[in-house]
Backbone bond lengths (Angstrom), bond angles and torsions (degrees), N, CA, C in turn:
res aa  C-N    CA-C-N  psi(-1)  N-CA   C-N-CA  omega(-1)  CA-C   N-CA-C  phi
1 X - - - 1.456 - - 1.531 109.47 -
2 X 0.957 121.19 159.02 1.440 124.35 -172.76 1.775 97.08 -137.97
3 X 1.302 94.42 152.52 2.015 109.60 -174.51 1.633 90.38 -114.22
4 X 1.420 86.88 162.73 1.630 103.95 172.41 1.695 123.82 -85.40
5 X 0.983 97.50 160.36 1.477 92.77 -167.35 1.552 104.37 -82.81
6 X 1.534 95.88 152.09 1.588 103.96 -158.04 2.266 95.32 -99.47
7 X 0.999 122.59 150.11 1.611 127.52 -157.01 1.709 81.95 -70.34
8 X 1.183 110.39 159.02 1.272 122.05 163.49 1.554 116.16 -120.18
9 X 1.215 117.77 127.50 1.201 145.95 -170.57 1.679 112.41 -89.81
10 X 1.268 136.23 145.10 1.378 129.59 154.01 1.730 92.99 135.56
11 X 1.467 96.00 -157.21 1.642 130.88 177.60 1.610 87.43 -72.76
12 X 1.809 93.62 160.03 1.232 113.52 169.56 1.455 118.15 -56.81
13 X 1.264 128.81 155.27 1.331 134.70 -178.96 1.366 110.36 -72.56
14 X 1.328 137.56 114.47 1.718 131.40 160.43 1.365 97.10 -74.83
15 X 1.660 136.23 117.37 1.540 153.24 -142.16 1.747 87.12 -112.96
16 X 1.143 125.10 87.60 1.386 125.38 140.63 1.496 133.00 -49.91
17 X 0.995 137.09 8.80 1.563 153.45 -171.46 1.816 108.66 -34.95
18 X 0.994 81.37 108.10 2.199 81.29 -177.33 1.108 81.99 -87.23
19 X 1.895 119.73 139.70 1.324 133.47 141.15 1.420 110.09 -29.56
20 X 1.628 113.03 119.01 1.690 132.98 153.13 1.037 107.93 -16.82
21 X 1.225 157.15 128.48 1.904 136.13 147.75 1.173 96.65 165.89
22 X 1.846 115.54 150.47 1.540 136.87 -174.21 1.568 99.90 -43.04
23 X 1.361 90.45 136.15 1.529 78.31 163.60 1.577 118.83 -115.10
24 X 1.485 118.58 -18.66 1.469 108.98 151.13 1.732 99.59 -161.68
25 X 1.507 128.37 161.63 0.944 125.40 -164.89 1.631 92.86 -139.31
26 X 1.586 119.76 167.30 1.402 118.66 -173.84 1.224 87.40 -148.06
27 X 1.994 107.97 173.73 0.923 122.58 165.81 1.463 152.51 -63.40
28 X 1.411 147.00 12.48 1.224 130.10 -96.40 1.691 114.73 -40.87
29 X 1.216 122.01 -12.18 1.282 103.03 -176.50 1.951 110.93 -106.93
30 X 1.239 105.03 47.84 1.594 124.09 164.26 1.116 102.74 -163.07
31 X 1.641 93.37 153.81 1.620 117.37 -172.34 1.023 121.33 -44.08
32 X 1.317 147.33 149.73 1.424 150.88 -153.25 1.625 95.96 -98.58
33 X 1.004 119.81 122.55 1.821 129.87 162.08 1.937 106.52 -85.91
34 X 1.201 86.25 143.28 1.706 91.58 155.66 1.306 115.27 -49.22
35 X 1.364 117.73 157.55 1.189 141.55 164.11 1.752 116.56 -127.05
36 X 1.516 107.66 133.17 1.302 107.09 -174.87 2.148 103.14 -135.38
37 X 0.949 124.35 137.59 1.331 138.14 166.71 1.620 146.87 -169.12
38 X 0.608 162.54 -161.71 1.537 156.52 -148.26 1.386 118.36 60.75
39 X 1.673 135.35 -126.96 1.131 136.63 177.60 1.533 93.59 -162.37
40 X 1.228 118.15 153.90 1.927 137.65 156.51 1.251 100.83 -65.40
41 X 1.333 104.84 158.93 1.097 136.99 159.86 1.825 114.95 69.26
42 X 1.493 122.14 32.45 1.347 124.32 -176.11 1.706 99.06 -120.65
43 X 0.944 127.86 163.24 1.630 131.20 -151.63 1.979 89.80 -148.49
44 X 1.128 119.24 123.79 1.492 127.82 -157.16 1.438 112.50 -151.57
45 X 1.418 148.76 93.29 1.378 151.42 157.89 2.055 103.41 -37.55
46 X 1.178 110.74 129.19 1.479 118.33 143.84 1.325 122.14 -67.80
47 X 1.395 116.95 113.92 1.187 122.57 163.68 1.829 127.34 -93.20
48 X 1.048 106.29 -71.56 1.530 102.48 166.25 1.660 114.72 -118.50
49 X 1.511 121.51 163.01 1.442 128.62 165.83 1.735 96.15 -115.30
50 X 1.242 126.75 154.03 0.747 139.88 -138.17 2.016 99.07 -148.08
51 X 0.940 134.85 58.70 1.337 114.03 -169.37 1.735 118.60 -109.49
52 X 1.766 123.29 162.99 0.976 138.50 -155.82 1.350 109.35 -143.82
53 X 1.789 123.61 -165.86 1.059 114.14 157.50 1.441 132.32 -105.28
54 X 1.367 101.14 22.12 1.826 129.87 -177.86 0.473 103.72 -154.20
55 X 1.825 148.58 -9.80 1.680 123.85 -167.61 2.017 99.31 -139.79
56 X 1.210 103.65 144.03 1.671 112.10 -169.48 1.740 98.14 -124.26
57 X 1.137 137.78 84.59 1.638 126.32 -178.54 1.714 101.63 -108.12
58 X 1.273 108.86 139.57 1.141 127.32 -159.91 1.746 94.49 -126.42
59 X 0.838 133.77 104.48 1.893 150.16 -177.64 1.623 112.37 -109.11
60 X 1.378 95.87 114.54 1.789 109.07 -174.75 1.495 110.07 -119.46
61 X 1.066 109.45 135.15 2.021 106.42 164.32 1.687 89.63 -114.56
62 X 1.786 74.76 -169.14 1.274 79.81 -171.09 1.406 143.97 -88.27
63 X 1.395 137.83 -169.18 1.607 113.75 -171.29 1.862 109.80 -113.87
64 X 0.990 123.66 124.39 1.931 103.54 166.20 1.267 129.07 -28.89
65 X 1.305 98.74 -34.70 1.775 120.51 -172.96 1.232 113.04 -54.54
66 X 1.285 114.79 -18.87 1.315 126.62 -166.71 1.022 141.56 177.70
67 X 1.839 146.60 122.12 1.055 145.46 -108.42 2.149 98.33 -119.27
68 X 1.418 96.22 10.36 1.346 89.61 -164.88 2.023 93.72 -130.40
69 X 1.525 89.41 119.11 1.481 92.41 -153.66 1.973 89.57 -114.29
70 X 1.470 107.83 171.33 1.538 104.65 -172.16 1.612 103.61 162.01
71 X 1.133 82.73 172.04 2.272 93.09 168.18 1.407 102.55 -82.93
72 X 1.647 103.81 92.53 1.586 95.03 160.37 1.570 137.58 -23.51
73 X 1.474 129.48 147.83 1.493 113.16 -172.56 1.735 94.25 -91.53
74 X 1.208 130.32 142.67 0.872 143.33 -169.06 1.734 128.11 -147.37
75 X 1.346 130.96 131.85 1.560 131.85 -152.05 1.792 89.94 -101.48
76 X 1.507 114.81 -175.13 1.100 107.44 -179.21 1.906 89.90 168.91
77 X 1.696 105.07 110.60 1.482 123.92 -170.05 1.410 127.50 -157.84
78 X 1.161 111.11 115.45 1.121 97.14 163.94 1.632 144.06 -58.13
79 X 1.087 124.39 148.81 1.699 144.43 -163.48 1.862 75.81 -64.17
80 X 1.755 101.28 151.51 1.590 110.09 154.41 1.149 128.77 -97.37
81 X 1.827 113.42 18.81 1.127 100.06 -154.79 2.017 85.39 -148.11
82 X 1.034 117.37 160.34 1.464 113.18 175.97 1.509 119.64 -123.55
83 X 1.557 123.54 99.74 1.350 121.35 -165.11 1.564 103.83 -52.07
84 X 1.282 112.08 176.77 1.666 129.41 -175.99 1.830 79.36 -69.25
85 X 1.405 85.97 175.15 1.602 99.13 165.35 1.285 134.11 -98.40
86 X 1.702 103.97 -13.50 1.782 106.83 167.82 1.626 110.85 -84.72
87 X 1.783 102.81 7.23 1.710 96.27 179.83 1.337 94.13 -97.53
88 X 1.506 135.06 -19.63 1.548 120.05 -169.96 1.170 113.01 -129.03
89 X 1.345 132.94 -175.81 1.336 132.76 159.67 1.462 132.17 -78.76
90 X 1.556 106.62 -25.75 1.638 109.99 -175.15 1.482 92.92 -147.04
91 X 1.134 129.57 151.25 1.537 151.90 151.09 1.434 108.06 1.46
92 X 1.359 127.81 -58.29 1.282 122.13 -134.03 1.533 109.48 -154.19
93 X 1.156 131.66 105.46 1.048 149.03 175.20 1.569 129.96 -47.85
94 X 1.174 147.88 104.76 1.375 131.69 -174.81 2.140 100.87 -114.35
95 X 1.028 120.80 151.67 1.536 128.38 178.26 1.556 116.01 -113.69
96 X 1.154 138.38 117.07 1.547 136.72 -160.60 1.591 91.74 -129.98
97 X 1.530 92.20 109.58 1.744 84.46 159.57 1.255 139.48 -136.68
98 X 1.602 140.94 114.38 0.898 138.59 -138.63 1.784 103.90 -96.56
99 X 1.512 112.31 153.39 1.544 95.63 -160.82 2.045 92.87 -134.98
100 X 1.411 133.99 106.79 1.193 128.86 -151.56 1.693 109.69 111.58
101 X 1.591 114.07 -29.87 1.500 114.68 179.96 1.300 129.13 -72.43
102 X 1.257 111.03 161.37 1.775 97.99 169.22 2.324 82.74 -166.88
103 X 1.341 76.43 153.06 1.726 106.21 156.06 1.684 110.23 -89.17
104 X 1.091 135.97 -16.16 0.760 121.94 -165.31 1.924 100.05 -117.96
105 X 1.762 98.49 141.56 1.642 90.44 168.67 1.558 115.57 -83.15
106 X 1.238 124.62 156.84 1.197 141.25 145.74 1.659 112.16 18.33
107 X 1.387 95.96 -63.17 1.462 110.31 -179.04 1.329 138.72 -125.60
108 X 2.001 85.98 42.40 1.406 116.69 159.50 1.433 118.27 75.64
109 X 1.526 116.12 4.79 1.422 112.55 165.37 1.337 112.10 -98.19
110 X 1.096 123.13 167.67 2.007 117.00 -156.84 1.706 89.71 -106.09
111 X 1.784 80.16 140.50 1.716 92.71 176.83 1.928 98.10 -96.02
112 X 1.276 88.12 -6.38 1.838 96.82 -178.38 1.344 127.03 -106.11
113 X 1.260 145.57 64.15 1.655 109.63 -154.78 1.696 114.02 -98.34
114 X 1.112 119.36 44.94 1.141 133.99 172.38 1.513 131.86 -84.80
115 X 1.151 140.58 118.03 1.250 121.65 -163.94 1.726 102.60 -109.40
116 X 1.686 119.28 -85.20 1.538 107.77 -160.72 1.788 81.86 -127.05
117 X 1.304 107.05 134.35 1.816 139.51 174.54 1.208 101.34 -87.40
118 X 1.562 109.47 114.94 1.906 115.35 156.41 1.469 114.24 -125.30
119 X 1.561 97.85 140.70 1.086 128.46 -169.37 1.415 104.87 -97.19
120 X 1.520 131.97 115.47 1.812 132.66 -175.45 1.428 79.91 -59.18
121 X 1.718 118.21 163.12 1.279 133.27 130.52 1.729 133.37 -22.02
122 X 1.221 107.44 77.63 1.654 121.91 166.92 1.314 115.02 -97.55
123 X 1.526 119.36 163.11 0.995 116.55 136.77 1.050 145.24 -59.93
124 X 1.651 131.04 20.58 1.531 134.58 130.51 1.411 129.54 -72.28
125 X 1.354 100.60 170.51 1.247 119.72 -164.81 2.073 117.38 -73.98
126 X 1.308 106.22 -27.77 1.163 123.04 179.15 1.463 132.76 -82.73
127 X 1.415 135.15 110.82 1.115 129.49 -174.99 1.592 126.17 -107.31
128 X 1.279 116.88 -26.09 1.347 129.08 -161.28 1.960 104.78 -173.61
129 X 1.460 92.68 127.72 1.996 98.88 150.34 1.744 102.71 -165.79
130 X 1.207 72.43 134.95 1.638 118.55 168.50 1.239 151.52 -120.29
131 X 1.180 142.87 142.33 1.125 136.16 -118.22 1.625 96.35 -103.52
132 X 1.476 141.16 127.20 1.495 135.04 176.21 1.302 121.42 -114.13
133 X 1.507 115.90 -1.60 1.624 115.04 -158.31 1.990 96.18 -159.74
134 X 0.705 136.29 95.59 1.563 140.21 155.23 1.407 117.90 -103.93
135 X 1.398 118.73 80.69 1.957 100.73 176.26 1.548 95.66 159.91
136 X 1.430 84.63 134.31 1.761 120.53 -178.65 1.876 96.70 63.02
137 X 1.463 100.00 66.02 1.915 106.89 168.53 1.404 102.27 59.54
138 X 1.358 121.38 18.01 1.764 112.19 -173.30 2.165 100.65 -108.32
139 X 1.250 128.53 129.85 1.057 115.31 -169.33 1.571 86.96 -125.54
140 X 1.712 138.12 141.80 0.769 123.03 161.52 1.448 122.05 -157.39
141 X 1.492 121.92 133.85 1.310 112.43 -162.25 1.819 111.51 -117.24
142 X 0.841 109.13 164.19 1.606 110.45 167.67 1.589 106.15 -116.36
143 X 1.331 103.91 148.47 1.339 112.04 -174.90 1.679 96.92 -128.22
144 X 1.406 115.89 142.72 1.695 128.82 167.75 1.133 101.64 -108.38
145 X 1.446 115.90 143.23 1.180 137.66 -171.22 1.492 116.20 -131.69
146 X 1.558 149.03 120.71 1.385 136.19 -145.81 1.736 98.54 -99.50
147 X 1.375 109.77 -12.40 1.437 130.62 152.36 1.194 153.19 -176.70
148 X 1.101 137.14 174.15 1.499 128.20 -165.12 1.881 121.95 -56.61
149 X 1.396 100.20 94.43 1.740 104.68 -176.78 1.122 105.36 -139.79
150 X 1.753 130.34 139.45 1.193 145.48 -166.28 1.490 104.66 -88.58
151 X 1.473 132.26 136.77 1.302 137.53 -168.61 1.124 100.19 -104.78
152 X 1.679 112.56 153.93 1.466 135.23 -179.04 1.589 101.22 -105.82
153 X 1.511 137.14 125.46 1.498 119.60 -170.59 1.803 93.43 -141.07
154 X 1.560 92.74 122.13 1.567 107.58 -166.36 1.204 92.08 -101.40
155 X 1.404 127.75 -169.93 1.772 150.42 165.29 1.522 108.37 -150.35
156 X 1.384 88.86 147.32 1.959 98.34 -175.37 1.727 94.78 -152.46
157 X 1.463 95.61 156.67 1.542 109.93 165.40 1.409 104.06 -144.31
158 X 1.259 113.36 136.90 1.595 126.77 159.49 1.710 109.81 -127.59
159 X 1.377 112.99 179.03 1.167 138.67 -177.80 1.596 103.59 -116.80
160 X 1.561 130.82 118.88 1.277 114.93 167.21 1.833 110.54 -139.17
161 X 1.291 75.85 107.40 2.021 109.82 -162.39 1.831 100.97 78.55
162 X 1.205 104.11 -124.28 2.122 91.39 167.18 1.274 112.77 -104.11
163 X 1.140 131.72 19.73 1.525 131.08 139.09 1.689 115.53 -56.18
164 X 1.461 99.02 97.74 1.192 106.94 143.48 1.713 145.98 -55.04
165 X 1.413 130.10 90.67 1.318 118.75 -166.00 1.852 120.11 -88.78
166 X 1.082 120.33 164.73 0.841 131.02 149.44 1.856 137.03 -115.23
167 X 1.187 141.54 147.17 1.713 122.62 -177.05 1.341 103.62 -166.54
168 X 1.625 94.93 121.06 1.743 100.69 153.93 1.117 128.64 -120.94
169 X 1.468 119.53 113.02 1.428 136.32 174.05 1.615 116.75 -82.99
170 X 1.654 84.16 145.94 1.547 87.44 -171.81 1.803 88.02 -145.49
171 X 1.531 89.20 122.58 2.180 110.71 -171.76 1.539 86.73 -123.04
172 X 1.303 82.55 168.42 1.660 107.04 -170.08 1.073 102.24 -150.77
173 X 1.908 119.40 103.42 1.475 133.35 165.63 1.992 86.87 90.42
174 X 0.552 138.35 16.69 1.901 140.19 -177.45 1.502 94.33 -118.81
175 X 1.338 110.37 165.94 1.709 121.69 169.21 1.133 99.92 -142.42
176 X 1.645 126.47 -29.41 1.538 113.59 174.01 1.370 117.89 -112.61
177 X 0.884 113.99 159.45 1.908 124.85 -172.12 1.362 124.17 -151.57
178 X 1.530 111.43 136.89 1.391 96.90 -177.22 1.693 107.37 -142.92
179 X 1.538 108.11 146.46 1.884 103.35 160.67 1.182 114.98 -124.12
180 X 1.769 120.67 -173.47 0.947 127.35 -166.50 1.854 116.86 -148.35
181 X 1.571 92.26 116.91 1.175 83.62 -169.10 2.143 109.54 -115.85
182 X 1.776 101.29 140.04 1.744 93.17 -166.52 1.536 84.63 -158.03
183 X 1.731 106.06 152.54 1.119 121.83 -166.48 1.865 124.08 -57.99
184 X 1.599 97.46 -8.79 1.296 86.63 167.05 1.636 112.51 -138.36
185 X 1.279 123.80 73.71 0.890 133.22 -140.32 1.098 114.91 -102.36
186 X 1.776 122.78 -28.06 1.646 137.65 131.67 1.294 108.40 -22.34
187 X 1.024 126.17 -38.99 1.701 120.94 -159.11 1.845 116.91 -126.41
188 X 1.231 90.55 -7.11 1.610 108.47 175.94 1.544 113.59 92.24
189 X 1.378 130.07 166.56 1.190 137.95 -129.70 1.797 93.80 -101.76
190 X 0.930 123.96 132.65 1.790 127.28 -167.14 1.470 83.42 -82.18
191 X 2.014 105.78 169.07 1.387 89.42 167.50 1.484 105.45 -112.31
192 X 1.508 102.28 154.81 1.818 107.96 -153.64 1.241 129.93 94.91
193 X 1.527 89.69 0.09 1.887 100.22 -170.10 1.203 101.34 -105.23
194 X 1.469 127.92 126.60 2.054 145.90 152.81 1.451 78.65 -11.99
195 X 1.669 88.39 135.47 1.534 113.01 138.33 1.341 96.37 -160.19
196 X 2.360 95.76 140.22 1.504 108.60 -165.43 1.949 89.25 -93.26
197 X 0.841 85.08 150.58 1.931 95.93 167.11 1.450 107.76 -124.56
198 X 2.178 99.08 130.58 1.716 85.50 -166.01 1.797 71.26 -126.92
199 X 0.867 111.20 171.76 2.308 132.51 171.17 1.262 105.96 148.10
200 X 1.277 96.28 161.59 1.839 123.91 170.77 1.146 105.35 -139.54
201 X 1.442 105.77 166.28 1.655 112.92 -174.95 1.328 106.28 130.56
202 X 1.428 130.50 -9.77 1.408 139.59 -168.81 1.621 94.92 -90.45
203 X 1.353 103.10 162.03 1.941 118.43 169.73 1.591 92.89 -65.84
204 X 1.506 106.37 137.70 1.377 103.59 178.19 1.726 103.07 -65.47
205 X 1.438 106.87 171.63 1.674 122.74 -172.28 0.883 114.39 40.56
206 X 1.504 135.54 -10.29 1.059 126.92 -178.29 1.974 115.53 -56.20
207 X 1.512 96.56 152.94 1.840 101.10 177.33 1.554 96.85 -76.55
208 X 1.351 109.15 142.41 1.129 133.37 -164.36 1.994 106.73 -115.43
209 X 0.819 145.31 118.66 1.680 149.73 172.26 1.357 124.08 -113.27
210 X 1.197 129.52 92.80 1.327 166.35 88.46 1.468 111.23 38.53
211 X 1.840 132.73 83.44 0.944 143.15 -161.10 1.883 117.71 -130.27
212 X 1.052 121.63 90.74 2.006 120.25 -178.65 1.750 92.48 -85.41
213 X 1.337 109.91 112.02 1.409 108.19 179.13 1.709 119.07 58.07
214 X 1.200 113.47 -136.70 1.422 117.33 169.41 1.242 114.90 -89.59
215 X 1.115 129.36 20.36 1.983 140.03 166.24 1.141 106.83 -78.09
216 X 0.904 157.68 126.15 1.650 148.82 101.18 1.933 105.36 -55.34
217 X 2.322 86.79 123.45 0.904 93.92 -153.60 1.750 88.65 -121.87
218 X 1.229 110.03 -29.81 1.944 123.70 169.59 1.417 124.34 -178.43
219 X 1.400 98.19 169.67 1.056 121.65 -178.24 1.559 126.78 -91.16
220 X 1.281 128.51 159.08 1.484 139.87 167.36 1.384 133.57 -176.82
221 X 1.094 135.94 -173.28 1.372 119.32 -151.69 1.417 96.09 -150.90
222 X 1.282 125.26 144.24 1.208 156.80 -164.44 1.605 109.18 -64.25
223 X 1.277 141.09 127.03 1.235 97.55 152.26 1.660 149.87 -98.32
224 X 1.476 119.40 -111.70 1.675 98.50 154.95 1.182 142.65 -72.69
225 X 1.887 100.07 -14.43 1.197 116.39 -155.86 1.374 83.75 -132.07
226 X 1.549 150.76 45.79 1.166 110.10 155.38 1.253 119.48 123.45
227 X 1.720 106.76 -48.52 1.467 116.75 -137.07 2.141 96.05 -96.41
228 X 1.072 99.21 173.48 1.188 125.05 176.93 1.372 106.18 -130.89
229 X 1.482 136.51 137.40 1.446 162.15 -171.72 1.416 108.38 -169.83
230 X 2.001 124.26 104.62 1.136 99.08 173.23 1.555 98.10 -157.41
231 X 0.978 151.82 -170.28 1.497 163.20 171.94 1.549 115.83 -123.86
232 X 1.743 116.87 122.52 1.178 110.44 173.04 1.251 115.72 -129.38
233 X 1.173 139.01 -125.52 1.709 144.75 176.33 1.250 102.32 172.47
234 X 1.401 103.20 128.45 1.287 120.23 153.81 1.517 149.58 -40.64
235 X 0.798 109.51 71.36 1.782 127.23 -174.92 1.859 88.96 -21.94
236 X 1.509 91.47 155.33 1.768 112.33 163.51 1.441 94.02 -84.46
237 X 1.710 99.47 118.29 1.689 98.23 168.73 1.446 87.12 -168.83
238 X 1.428 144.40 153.55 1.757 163.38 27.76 1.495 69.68 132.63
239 X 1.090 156.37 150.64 1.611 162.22 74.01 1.693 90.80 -3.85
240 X 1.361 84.61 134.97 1.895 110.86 -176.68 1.501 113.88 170.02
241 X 1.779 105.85 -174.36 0.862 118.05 163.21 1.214 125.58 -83.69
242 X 1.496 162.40 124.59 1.229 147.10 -171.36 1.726 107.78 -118.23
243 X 1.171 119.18 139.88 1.278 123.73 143.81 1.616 127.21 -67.41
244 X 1.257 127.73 63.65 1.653 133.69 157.83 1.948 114.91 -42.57
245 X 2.133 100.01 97.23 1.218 104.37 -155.59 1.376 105.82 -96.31
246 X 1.107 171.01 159.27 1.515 158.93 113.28 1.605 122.27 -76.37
247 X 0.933 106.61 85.41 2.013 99.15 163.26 0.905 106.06 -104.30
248 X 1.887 100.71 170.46 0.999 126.79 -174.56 1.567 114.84 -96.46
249 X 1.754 103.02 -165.47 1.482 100.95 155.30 1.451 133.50 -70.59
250 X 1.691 98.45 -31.41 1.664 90.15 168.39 1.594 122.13 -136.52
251 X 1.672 85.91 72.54 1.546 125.55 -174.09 1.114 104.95 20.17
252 X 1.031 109.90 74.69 2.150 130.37 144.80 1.709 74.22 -88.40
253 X 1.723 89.06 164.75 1.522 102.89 -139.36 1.830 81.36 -164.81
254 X 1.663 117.35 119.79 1.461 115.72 152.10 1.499 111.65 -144.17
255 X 1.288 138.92 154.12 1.186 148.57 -141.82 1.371 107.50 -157.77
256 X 1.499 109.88 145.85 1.819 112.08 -164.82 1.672 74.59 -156.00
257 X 1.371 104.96 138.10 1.452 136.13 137.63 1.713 117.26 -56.04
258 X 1.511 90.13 112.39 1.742 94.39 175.23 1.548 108.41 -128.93
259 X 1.131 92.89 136.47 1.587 86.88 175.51 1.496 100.82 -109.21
260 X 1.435 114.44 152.32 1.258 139.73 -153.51 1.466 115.97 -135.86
261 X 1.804 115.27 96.07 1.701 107.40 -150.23 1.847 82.99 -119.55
262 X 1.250 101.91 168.98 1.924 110.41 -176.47 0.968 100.52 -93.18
263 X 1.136 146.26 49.66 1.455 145.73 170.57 1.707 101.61 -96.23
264 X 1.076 127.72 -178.02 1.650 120.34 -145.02 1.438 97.59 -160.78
């Protein structure tokens, strides 16, 4: 579940914005290396986690604490060691740590209230992450894995209304990805109610198609790099869960869990 973003207060924002783009990719069939990216010294609230059975996106605004906002720098490794299996949920351990982050605002009420994400049994790679470390700018999660697969870990920023965002996703065997961000988003998407759609991973320019379940609901277009930025509305349809799909022209394919409540 994801919470709404809490107003930010203070001085103008100095906009640290790291260029969108991979930040390292592996083989699946060799050992997994660390991964390291973002920048020092930027101060960032968690707002929502976002999870799947290939894709992990992690979405930050900004903090009071501090006027210098950005893609936290952040590590990303696997464990050397593999717990039994009645100690974990999946095979294989991964460690994500964010350095400038926190769940918590300024003044100790949570910009996050999410604790540990499970994934039923799919054919993906992802089962479970949870939260192990919140305190003194240290953010840190554990991720379960049902087996040994090397992660792809992108970065994105959007704007949604004057929320500035930040997000790093991390898919497994996927190239495109997408979320969704709308004013009641703790509680799921009303019907008739905005929702922004932010991902990359698509052929650039490519036409983009816009799917809630078996609806096709719109269209949009790619840009140079990839990305998707767009605004839609919620069709009158059944309160549920929905699959919210995006392809491309030559069906790259990403998918977000929406829930869909009768509120008006």
């Amino acid at each position: 579940m994801r919470t709404r973003a809490v107003a930010i207060a203070g001085a103008a924002l100095i906009v640290v914005l790291i260029a969108a783009a991979a930040v390292v990719a592996f083989s699946p069939h060799t050992e997994c290396g660390p991964i390291a990216g973002g920048v020092g010294g930027v101060s960032v609230q968690l707002r929502y986690v976002d999870i799947g059975d290939r894709q992990l996106t992690f979405t930050f605004g900004p903090s009071a604490a501090s006027d210098v906002f950005g893609i936290p720098r952040f590590e990303l490794a696997f464990e050397n060691t593999t717990p039994p299996p009645e100690l974990d949920t999946g095979t294989r351990r991964l460690e994500l740590a964010f350095h400038g982050a926190s769940g918590f605002n300024p003044d100790l009420t949570p910009s996050y209230r999410g604790s540990s994400l499970l994934v039923p049994p799919t054919s993906g790679v992802l089962r479970e992450a949870a939260v192990t470390q919140d305190s003194a700018g240290l953010l840190s999660w554990r991720l379960m894995l049902q087996r040994s697969e090397c992660p792809i870990v992108t970065t994105n920023s959007y704007v949604w209304g004057k929320s500035p965002r930040v997000q790093v996703s991390i898919t497994f065997g996927q190239r495109a990805w997408i979320t969704a961000e709308h004013p009641a988003t703790y509680v799921g998407a009303p019907i008739l109610a905005p929702v922004f759609v932010a991902g990359r991973g698509f052929v650039p320019r490519s036409k983009l198609y816009l799917r809630l379940g078996e609806q096709g609901i719109d269209q949009a277009k790619a840009d140079d790099e990839g990305r998707i930025e767009t605004s839609i509305f919620i069709p009158k349809m059944l309160p549920g869960i929905y699959d919210l799909s995006v392809t491309d022209d030559s069906g790259r394919r990403a998918t977000y869990r929406l829930l869909v409540t009768d509120e008006l």
